[in-house]
Backbone bond lengths (Angstrom), bond angles and torsions (degrees), N, CA, C in turn:
res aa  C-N    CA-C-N  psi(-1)  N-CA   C-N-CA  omega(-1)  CA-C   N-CA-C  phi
1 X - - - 1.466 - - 1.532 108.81 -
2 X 0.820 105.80 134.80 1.667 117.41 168.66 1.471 119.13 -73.67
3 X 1.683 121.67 128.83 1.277 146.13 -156.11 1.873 90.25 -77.44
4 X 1.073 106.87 154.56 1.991 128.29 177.99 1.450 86.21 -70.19
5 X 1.227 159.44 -60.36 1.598 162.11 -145.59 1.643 78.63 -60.12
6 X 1.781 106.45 -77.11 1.390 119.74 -146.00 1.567 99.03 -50.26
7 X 1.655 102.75 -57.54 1.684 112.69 -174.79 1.306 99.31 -38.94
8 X 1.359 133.00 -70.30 1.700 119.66 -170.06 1.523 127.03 -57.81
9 X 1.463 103.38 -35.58 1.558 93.81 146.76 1.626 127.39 -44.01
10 X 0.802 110.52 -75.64 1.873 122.75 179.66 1.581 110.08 -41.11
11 X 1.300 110.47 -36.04 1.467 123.52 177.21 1.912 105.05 -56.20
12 X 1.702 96.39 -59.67 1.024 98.59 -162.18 1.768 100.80 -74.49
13 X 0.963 142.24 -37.10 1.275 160.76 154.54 1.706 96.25 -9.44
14 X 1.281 98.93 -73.91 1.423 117.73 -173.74 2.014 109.39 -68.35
15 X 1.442 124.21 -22.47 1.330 135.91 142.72 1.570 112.30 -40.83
16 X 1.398 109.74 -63.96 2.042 122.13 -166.46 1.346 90.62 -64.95
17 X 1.476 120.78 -54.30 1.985 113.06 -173.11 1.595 98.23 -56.13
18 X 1.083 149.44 -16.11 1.137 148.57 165.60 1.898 103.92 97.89
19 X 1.248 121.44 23.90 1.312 121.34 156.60 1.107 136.53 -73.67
20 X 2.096 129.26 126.31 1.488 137.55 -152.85 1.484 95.57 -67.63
21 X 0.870 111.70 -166.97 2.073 140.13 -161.06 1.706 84.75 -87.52
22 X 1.371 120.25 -41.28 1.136 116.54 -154.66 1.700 110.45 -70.54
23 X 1.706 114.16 -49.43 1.000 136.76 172.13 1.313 84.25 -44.03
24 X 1.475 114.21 -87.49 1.386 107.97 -142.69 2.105 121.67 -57.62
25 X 1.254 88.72 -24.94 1.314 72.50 169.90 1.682 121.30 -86.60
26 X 1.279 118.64 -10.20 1.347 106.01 145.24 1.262 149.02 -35.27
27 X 1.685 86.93 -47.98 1.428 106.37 -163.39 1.903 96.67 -71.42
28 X 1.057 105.89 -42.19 1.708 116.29 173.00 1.595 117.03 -59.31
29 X 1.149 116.96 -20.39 1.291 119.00 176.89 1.194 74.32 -93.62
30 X 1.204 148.42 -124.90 1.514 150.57 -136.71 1.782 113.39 -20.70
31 X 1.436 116.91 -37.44 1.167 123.58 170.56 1.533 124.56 -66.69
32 X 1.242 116.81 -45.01 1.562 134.78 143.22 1.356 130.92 -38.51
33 X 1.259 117.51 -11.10 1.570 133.09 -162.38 1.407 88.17 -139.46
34 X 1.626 149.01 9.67 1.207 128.68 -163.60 1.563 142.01 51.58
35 X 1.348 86.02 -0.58 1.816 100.86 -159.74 1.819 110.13 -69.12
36 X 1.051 135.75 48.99 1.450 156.20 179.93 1.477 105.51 -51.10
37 X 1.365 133.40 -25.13 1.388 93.04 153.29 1.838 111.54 -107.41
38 X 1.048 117.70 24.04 1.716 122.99 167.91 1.597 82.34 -80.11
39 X 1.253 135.36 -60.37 1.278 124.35 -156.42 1.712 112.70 -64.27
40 X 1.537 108.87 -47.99 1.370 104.85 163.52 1.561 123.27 -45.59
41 X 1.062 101.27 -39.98 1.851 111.13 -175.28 1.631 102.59 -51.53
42 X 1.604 106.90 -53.45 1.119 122.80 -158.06 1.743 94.47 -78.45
43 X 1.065 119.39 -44.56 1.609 113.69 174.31 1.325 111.88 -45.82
44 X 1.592 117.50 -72.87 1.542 140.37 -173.41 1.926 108.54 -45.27
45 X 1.587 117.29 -23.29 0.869 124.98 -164.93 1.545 110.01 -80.93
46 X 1.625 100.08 -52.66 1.319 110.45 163.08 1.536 128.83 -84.05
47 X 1.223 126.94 -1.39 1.563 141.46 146.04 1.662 97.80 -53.74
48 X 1.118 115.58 -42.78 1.911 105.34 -168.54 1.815 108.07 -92.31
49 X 0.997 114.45 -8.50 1.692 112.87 178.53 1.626 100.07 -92.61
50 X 1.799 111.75 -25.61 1.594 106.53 -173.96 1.831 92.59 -73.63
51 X 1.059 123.80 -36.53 1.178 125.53 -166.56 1.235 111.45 -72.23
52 X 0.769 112.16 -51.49 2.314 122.81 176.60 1.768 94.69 -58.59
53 X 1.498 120.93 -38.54 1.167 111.98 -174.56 2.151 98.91 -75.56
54 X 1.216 125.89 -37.70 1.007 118.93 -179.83 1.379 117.56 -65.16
55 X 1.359 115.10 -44.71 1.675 115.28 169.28 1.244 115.01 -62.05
56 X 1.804 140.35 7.37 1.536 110.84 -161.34 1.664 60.65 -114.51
57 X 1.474 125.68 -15.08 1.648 110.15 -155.76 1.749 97.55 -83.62
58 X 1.199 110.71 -6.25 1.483 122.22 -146.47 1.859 81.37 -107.62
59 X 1.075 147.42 -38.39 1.221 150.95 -173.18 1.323 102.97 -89.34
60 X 1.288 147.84 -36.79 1.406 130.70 135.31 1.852 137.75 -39.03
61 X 1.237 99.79 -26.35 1.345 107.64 -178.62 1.676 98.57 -80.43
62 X 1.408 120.60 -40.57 1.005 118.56 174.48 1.667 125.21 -71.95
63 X 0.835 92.54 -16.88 1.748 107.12 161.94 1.296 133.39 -58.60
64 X 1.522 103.50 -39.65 1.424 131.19 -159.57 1.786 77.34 -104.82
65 X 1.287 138.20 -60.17 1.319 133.73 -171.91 1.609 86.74 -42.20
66 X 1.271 113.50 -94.90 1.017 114.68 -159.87 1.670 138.23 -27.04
67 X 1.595 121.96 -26.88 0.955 150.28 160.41 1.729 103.28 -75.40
68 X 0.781 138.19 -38.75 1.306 128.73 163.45 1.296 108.58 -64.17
69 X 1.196 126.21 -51.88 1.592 117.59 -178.96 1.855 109.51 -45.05
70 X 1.240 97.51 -50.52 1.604 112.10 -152.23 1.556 95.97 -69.99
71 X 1.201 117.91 -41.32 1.828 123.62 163.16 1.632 114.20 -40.73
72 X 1.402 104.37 -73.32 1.803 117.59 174.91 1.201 91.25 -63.82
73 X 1.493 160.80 3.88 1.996 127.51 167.74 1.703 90.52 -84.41
C-alpha cells in the first residue's frame, strides 16, 4: 500500500497533468482496489483529450503562421 506522503504526491502529480477531482479520485479508488490497468485506462484516457486539446491549439498557431506569412510576401 502506498504511504499518505506518497498518495499526496501522486494526487498532486495527477493536479500538474491537469486532471479534475473526479479523475483523480478515481484514479485512487482504482489504486486502493489494485486495479492497475483501470488506472492506465484512466491515465491513457486523459493523455488523449490533453492531446486533441494540443492539436486543435496547434492548428490555430498554424493559422496565425500562415497569415503572417501572407502579410510579410
Amino acid at each position: 500500500m502506498i504511504n499518505s506522503e506518497s498518495k499526496e504526491e501522486l494526487v498532486q502529480n495527477l493536479r500538474d497533468a491537469g486532471c479534475g477531482m473526479e479523475t483523480i479520485q478515481d484514479f485512487l479508488l482504482y489504486l486502493d482496489e489494485n486495479q492497475k490497468e483501470k488506472q492506465l485506462e484512466l491515465l491513457e484516457k486523459h493523455r488523449r483529450r490533453l492531446l486533441s486539446n494540443v492539436h486543435r491549439e496547434e492548428k490555430k498557431i498554424y493559422c496565425l503562421d500562415y497569415l503572417v506569412y501572407q502579410i510579410k510576401k
